[in-house]
Steps between C-alpha positions, in 0.01 A plus 500: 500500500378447120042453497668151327680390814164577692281356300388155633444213245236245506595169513241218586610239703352164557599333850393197711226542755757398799770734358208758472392462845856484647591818330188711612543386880908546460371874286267577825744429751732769334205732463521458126245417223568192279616710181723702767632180680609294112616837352713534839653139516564525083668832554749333792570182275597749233726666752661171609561390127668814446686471802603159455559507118279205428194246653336527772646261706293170579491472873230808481 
């Protein structure tokens, strides 16, 4: 792997405090930090749009 594929970008991100606090309790119950738990669920919607050729579908 190329140091540009590991290299991690910086991206700030500004969130609800309920969407906040869901994602840290949902990021502790999979034994994840908060950067760890929305880089994880963005890297499976990327998957699924690949996958599916399109949207995410809406009844996520």
């Amino acid at each position: 792997m190329a140091d540009s594929e590991k290299a991690k970008k910086q991206v700030p991100l500004r969130i609800s405090a309920s969407l906040w606090n869901d994602l840290s309790q949902w990021a502790e119950d999979e034994f994840r930090s908060i950067n760890g738990q929305i880089e994880y669920l963005l890297t499976e919607c990327v998957k699924q749009h690949k996958k599916n050729g399109g949207t995410v579908p809406k009844d996520l």
